[in-house]
C-alpha positions in Angstrom: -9.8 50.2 -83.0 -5.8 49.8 -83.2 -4.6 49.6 -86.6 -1.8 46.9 -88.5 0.9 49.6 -88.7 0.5 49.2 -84.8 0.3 45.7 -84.8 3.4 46.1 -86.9 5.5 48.2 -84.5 5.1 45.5 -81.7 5.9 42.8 -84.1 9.3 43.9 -84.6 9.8 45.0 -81.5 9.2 41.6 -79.7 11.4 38.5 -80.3 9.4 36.2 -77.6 6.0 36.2 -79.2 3.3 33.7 -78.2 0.1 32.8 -80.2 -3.2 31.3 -79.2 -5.5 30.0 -81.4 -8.8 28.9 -82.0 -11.4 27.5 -84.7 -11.2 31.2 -85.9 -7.7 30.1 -87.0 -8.6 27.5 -89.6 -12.2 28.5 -90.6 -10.5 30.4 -93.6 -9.2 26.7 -94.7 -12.6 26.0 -94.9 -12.9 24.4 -91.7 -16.1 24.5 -90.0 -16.1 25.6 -86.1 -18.1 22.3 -85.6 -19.6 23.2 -82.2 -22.3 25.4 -83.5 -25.4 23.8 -84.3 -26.9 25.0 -87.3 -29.5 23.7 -89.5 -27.2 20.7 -91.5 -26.3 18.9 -87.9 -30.1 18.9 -87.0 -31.0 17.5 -89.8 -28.4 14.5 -90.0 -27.6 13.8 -86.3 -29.6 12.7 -83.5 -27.7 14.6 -80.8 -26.0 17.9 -80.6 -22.1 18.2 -81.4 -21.1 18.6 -78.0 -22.6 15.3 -76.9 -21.1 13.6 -79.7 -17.8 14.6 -79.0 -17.8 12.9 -75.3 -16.1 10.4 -73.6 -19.3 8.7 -72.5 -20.6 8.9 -76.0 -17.6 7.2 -77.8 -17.7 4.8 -75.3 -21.4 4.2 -75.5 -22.1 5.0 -79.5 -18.9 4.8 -80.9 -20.0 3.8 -84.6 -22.2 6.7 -83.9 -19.6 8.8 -82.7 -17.5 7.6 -86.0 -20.3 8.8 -88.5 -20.2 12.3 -87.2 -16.7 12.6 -87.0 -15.5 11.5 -90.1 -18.1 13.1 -91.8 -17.2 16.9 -90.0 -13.5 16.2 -88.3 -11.4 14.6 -90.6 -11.0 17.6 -93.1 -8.3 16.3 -94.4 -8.1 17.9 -97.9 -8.1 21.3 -96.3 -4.4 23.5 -97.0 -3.3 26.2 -94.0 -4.1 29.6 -94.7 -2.4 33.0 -94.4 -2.5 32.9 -91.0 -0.8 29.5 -90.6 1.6 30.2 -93.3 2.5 34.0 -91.6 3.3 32.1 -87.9 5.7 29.8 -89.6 7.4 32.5 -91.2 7.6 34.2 -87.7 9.1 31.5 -86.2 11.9 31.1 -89.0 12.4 34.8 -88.3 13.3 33.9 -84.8 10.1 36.2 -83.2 7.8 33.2 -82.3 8.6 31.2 -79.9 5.4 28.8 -79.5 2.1 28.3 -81.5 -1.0 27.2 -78.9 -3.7 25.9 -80.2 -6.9 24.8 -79.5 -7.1 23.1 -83.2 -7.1 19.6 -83.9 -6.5 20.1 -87.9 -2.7 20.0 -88.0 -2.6 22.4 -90.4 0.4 24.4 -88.4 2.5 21.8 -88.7 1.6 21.4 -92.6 2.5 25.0 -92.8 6.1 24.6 -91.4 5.7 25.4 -87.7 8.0 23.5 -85.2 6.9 24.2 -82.2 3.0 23.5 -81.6 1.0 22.7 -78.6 -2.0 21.2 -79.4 -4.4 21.6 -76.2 -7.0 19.1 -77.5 -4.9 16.5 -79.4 -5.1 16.0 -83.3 -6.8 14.1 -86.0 -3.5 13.3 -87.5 -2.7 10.7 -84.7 -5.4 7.6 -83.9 -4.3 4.6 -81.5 -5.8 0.8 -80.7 -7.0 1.4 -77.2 -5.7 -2.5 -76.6 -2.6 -2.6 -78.1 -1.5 1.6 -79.0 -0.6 0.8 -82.1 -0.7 4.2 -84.3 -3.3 4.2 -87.1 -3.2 7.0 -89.9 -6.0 9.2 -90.2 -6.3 8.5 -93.5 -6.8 4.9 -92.5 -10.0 6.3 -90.7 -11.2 8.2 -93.1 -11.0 5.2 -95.3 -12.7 2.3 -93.0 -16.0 2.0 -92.2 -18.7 1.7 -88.7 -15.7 1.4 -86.0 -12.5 1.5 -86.9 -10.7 -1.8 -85.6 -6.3 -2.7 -85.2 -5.5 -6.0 -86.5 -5.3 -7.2 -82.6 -8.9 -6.6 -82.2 -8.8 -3.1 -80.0 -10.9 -0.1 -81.2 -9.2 2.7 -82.7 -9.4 6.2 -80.9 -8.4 9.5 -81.9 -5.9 11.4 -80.1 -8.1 13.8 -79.6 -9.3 15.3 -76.4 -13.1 15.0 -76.0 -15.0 16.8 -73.8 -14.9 14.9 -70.1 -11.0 14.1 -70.9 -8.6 16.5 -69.2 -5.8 17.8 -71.6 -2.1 16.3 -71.9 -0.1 17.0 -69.0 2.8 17.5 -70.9 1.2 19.7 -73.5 -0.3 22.3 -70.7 2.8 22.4 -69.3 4.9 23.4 -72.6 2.2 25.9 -73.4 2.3 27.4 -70.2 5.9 27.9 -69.9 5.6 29.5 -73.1 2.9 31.8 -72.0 5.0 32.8 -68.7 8.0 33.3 -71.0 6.3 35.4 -73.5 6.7 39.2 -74.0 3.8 39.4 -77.2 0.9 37.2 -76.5 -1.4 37.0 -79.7 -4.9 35.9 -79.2 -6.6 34.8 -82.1 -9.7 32.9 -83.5 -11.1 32.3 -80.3 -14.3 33.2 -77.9 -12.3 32.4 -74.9 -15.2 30.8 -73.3 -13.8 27.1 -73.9 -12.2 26.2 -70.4 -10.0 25.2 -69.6 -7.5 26.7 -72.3 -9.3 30.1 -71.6 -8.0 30.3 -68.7 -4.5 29.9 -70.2 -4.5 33.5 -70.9 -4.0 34.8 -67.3 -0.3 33.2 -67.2 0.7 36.1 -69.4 2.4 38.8 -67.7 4.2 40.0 -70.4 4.0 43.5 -72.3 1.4 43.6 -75.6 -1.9 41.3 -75.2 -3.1 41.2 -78.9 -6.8 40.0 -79.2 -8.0 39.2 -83.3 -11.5 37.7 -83.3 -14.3 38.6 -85.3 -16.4 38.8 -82.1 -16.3 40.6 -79.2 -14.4 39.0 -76.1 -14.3 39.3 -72.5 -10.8 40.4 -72.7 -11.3 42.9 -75.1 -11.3 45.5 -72.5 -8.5 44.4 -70.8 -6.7 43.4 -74.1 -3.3 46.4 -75.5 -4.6 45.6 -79.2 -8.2 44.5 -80.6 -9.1 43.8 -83.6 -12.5 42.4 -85.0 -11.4 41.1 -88.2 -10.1 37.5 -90.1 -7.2 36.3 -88.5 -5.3 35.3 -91.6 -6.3 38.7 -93.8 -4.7 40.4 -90.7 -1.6 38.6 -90.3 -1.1 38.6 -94.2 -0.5 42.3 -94.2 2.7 41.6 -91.6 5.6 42.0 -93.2 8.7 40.6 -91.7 
């Protein structure tokens, strides 16, 4: 197993350092990874998260669709955590050069990171589907059954459900980043959600760091694993 002084020693040896992230990354802000289906969604929900979170059942249950997902998406109280806080402060230091996530929570950005990809959109940003007028999520949060723009439109979340393809524009940033990098820091992440798993084959740089609390498939392949919480790792970085 490596060890942080070795984490360490790439750390301040790299100054184009990429990280990828998953729900791993904000489940220590008390953020659920809502995919798994435990005993609390079977109890309260008809169908399993995955469905829920489609195209084809916003657009065929969408008041259903709202009760799930203000009820376990909009976590909107919830503060970033050592991890988030330690990636800003690499950035600052000039050492990262892009955060990638797979998060929809915002909480980078609340922690002071500039430059963000988010691969499946945010909760943070909501638009009429008649007239794109922006809509807070708070504004969500706070109406009831569907929420509705004063022109009539439904209000949609910018957030990419499954059987929606991911932003152009955002892939391509990330990627650039990933090609560009010479530290590549997965963290928080199965890397069984395509297609941002497959992101991870862009990187041809020198240290691939893996931190998950389960085993991966790159973990063989990867310079650095470590099985542990992303943010008590990156807390003992110092910079």
């Amino acid at each position: 197993m490596s060890t942080v002084d070795e984490l360490q020693k790439v750390i301040d040896e790299s100054e184009r350092i990429v990280f990828f992230g998953g729900a791993g990354v904000s489940t220590e802000s008390g953020i659920p990874d809502f995919r798994s289906v435990d005993g609390l969604y079977n109890q309260k929900y008809d169908y399993p998260p995955e469905e829920i979170l489609s195209h084809t059942f916003f657009k065929n249950h969408t008041e259903e669709f709202y009760r799930f997902y203000r009820d376990k998406m909009l976590c909107l109280d919830k503060k970033p955590n050592n991890a988030h806080l330690k990636l800003a402060e690499l950035e600052r230091a000039g050492k990262l050069s892009a955060v990638i996530t797979q998060n929809i929570d915002g909480l980078h950005q609340a922690a002071g990171s500039k430059t963000v990809y988010e691969l499946h959109g945010s909760v943070l940003r909501n638009y009429c589907m008649k007239c794109h007028k922006f809509h807070s999520a708070e504004f969500i949060k706070q109406s009831s059954g569907v929420p509705y723009c004063e022109c009539g439109g439904i209000i949609k979340p910018d957030v990419v459900l499954y059987e929606e393809g991911l932003d152009d524009k955002t892939v391509s940033g990330a990627l650039n980043a990933i090609q560009n990098a010479e530290t590549m820091i997965i963290a928080g992440t199965s890397l069984t959600v395509y297609p941002a798993a497959g992101f991870v084959r862009y990187f041809s740089g020198n240290n691939l760091i893996l931190i998950n609390r389960d085993t991966t498939p790159l973990d063989n392949s990867a310079d650095m694993v470590f099985h542990e919480k992303v943010g008590e790792l990156l807390s003992k970085i110092k910079i």
